[in-house]
C-alpha positions as CSV (number, residue, x, y, z in Angstrom):
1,X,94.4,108.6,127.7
2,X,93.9,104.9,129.6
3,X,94.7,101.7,127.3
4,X,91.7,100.8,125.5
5,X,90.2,98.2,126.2
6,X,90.7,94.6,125.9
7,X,89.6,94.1,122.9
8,X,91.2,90.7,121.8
9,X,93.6,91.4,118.5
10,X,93.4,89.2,115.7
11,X,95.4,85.7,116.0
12,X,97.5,87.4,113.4
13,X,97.5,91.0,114.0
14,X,100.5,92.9,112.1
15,X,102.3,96.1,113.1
16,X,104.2,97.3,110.6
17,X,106.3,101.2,110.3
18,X,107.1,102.9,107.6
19,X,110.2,105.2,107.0
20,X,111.3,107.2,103.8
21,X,114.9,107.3,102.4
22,X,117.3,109.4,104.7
23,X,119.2,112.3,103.5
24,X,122.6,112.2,103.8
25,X,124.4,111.2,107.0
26,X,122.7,113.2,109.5
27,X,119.4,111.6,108.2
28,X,120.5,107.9,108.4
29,X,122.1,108.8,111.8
30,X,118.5,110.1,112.6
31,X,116.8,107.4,111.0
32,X,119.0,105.0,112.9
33,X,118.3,106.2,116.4
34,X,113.9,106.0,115.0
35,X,114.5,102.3,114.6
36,X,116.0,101.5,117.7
37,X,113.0,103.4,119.7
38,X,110.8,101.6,117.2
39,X,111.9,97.9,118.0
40,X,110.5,97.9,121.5
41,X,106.9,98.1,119.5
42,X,108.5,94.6,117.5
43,X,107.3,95.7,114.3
44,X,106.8,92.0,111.8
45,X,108.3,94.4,109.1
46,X,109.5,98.3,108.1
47,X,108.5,99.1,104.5
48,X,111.0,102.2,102.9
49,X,109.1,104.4,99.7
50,X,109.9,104.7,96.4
51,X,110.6,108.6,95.2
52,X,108.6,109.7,91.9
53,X,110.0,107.9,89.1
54,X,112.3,105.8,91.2
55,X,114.4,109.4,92.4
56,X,114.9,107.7,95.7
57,X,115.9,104.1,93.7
58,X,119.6,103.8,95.8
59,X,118.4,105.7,98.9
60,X,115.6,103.0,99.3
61,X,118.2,99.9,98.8
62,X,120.6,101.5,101.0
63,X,117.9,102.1,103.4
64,X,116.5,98.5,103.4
65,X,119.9,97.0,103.0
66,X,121.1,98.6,106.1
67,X,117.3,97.1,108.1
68,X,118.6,93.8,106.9
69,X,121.7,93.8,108.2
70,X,120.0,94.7,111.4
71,X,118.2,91.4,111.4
72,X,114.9,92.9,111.1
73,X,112.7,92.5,108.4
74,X,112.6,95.2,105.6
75,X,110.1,95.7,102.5
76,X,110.8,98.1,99.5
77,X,108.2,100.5,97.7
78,X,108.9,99.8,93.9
79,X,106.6,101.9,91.9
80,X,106.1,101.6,88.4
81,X,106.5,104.3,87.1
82,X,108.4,105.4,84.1
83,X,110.1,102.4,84.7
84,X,110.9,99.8,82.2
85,X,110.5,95.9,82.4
86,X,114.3,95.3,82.3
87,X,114.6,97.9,85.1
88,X,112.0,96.1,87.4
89,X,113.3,92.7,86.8
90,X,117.2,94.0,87.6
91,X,115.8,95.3,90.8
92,X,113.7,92.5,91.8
93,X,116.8,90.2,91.5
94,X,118.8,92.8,93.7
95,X,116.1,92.6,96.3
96,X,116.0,89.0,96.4
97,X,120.1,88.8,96.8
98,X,119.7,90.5,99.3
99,X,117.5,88.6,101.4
100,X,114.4,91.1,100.7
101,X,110.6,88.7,100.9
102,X,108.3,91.6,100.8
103,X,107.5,94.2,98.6
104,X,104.9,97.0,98.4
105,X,104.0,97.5,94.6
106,X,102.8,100.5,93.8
107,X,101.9,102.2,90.5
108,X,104.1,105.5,91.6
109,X,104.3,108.9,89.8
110,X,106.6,110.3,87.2
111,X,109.0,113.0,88.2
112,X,107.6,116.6,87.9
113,X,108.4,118.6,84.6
114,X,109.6,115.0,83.0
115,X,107.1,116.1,80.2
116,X,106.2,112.8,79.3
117,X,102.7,111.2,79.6
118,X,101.4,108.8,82.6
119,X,103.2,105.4,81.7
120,X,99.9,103.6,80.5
121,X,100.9,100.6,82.7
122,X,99.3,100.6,86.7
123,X,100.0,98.2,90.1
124,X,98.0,95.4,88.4
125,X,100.8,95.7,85.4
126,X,103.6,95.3,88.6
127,X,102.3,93.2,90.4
128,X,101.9,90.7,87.1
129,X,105.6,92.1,85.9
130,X,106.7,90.4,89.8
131,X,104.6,87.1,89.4
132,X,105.9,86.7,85.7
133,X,109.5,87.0,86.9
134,X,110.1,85.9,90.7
135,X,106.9,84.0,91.0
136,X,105.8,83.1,94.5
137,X,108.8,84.4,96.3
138,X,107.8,87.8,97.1
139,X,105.0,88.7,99.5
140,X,103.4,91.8,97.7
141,X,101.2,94.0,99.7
142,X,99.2,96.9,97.4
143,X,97.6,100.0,98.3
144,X,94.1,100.4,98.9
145,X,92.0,103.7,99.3
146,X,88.7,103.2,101.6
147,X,87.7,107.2,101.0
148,X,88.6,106.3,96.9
149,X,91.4,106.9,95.1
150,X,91.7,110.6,94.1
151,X,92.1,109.4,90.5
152,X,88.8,107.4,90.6
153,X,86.1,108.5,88.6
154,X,83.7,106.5,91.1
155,X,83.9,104.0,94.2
156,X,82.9,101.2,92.2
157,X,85.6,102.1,89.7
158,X,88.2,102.4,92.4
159,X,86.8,99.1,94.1
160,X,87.8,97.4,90.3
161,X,91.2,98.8,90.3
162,X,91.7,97.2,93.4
163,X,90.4,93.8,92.8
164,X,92.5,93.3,89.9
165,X,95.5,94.3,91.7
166,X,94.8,91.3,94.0
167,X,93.8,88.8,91.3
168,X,96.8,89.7,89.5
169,X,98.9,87.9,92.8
170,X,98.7,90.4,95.5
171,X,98.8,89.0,98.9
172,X,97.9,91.9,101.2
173,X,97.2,95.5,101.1
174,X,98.0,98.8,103.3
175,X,95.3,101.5,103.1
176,X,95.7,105.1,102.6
177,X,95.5,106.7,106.0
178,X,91.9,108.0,106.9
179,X,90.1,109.6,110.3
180,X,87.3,108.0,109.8
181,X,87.0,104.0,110.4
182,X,83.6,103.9,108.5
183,X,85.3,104.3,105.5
184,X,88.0,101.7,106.1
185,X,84.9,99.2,107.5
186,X,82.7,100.0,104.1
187,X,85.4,99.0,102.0
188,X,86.0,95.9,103.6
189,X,82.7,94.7,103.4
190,X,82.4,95.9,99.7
191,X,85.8,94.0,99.2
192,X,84.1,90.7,101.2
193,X,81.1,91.3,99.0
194,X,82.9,90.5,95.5
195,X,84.9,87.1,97.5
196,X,88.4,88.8,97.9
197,X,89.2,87.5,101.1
198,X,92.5,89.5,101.8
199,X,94.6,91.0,104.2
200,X,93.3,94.8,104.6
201,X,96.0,96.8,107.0
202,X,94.8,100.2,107.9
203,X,97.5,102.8,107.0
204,X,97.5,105.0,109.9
205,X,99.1,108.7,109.9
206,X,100.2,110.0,113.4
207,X,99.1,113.9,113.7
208,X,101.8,116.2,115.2
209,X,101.4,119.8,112.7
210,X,98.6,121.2,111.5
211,X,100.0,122.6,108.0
212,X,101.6,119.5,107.6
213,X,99.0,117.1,107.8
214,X,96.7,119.8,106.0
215,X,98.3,120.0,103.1
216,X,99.5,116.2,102.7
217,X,96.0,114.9,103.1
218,X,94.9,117.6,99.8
219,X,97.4,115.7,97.7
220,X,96.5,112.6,98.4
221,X,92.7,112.4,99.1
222,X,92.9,111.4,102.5
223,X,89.7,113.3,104.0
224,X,89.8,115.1,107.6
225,X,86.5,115.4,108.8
226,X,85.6,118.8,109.8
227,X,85.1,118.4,113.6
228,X,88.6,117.4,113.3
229,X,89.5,120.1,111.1
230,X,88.3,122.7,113.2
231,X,89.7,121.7,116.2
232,X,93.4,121.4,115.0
233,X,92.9,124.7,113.3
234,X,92.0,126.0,117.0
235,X,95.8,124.0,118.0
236,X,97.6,124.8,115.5
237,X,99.7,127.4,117.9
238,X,100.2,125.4,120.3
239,X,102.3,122.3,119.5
240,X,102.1,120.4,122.7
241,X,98.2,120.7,122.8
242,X,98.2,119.4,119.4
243,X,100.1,116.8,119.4
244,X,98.6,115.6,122.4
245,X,95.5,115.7,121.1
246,X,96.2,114.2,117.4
247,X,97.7,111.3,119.6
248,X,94.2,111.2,121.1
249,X,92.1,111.2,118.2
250,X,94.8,108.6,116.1
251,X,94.3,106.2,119.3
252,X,90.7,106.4,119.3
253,X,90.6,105.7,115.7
254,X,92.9,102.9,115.8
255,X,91.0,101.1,118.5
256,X,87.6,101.5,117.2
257,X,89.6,99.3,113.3
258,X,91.1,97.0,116.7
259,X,87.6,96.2,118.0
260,X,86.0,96.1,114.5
261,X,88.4,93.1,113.7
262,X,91.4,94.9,111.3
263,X,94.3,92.5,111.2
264,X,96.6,95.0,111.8
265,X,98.0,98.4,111.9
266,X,100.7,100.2,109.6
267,X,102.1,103.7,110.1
268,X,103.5,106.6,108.7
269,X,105.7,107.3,110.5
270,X,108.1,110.1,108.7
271,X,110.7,109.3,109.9
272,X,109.8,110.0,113.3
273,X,108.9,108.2,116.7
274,X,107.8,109.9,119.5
275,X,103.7,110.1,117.9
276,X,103.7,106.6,116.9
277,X,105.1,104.8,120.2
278,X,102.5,107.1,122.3
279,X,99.8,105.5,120.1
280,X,101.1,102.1,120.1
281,X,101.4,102.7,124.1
282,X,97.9,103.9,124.6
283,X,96.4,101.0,122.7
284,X,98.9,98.7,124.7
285,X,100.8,97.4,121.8
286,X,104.2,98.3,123.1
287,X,103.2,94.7,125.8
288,X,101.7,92.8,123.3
289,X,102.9,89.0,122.8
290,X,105.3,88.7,119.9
């Protein structure tokens, strides 16, 4: 595919990449050798998840301590949870010694089979636990779902769950990934409509396996139209044709959100490279001015 085209980015446009915790040393030795492919796209941060009820609490500190020391800049998931106040404020004071400014605040999940109910608190309890204790010091970013949280009982309802995440303190959000920049466009003006004038970064999910992406996107509500669906069913034997055509499809969709003004783009990139610096490249982000 040619570079799209020149459509001008926003004065502030945002790249951003998103990794999960390694797995022993293999996996950080992997990880490792994703970042430095990675730093040629000069990504203004990496963000590192949270497991279900903080089951990946050290491997995500190791992993953004170890961006750190890199130089770059490094944001933490921390997910509410089964979490308790004092364990949130401990780790917020970790975070900040070690030079940590960002952090993605998330309601989370609690482990499976942990036989307890949902803790009744959400991202709008987090994201007023962070304010109450650090302040203005961190930058929080919150998640957003343009195709409606699968917990939702209605748009409107998912739209209010939202806003009160950023009137709570949020400064930014990072979407859910989606195939469809409609959605993403709808929510922003819905978002406009209510006077929340904040940061909306489309998530964006690379496509390289069929099952994968399949199954992923039923968990989380993520939709894939069924053009789309249809034709990486027809692909899903033949890895090369699909991956070159989910690089396709992911590029188109990112430059329509370019063209239609989003401030930025942040991907998923599990762990993993080669997808998102072909996308990056197509759209010509990989020659941007940094």
């Amino acid at each position: 595919m040619n570079n799209r085209s020149q459509t001008p980015l926003a004065p502030d446009f945002r790249l951003s990449c998103e990794f999960f915790p390694p797995r022993g040393d293999s996996g950080s030795g992997s990880l490792e050798r994703v970042v430095e492919r990675l730093e040629a796209l000069h990504p203004a941060f990496y963000s590192c998840t949270y497991g279900a009820g903080g089951s990946t609490r050290d491997g995500t500190r190791n992993t953004v301590a170890s961006l750190l020391q890199r130089g770059l800049d490094a944001a933490p998931h921390l997910s509410i949870g089964g979490d308790s106040k004092e364990t949130i404020f401990a780790l917020l004071d970790d975070y900040r010694t070690l030079g940590v400014k960002r952090i993605v605040a998330l309601r989370g999940d609690l482990p499976s089979g942990s036989g307890r109910a949902r803790n009744i608190h959400n991202a709008e309890s987090l994201v007023r636990w962070i304010r109450e204790h650090s302040g203005d010091y961190f930058h929080l970013e919150v998640a957003a779902y343009p195709e409606v949280h699968p917990d939702a009982r209605s748009a409107e309802d998912d739209l209010e769950f939202f806003s009160r995440k950023i009137e709570a303190g949020a400064n930014s959000a990072i979407t859910q990934y989606f195939y469809n920049p409609h959605a993403y466009f709808d929510f922003a003006e819905r978002l406009a409509a209510r006077g929340l004038d904040v940061p909306l970064i489309p998530g964006i999910m690379p496509i390289t396996n069929f099952e994968g992406i399949v199954r992923f996107s039923a968990s989380c509500g993520a939709d894939i139209p069924r053009w789309l669906l249809k034709r990486l069913e027809s692909l899903q034997d033949d890895e090369s044709a699909l991956r070159a055509f989910g690089i396709e499809v992911v590029t188109r969709v990112c430059d329509d959100l370019i063209a239609g003004g989003a401030p930025g783009l942040h991907f998923y990139t599990l762990n993993r490279w080669g997808a998102t610096t072909a996308v990056c490249r197509n759209l010509g982000l990989d020659t941007r001015p940094v």
